[in-house]
C-alpha positions in Angstrom: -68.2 -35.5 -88.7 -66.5 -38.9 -88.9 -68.7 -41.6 -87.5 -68.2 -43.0 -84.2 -68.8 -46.9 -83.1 -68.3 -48.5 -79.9 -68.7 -52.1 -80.8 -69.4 -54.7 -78.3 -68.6 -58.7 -78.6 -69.7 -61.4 -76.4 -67.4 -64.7 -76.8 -68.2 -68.0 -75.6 -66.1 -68.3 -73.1 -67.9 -65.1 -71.7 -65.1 -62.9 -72.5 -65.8 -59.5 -73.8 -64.4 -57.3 -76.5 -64.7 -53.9 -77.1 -63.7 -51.8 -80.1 -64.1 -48.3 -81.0 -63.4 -46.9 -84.2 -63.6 -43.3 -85.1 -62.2 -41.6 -82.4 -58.6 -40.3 -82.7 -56.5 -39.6 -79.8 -57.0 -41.3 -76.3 -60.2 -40.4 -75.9 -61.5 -43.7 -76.5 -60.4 -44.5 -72.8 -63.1 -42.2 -71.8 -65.5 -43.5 -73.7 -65.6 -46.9 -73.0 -64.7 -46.4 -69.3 -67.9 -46.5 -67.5 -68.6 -49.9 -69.8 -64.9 -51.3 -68.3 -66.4 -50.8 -65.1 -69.5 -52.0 -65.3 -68.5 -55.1 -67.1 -65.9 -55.9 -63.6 -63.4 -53.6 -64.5 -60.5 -56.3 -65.6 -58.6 -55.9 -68.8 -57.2 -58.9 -69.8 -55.5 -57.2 -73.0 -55.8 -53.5 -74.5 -54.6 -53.0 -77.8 -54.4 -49.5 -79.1 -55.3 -48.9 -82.6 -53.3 -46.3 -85.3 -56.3 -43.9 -84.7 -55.0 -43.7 -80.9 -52.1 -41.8 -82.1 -53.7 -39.2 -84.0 -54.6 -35.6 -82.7 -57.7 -35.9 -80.6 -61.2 -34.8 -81.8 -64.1 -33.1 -79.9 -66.7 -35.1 -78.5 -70.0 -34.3 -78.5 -71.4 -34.5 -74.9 -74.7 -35.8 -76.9 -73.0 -38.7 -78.2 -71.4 -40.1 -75.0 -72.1 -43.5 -74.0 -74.2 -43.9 -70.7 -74.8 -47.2 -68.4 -77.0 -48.1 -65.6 -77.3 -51.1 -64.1 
């Protein structure tokens, strides 16, 4: 199984970036949609990598991202 990172970047301006590498298809949307909300839910700018047009993969349920606040 390929590995799969959600990488998180604080800038100074308070901005914040996400990136996810390793997941194919759109299902990074879903992974990083609870962290979109809790961070105030405004994109400023989503850029879709190559890996976003590939078939999807399954995802584990045991490797899903969870938030509370």
């Amino acid at each position: 199984m390929e590995i799969q990172e959600i990488e998180v970047v604080i800038l100074p301006d308070g901005k914040v970036e996400v990136r996810v590498r390793g997941v194919k298809g759109q299902a990074c949307l879903e992974l990083t949609a609870e962290m979109e909300k809790a961070l105030g839910g405004t994109i400023l700018l989503r850029e879709m990598t190559p890996e976003a047009q590939e078939p999807p993969t399954a995802i584990d349920q045991s490797d899903t991202l969870s938030l509370s606040q």
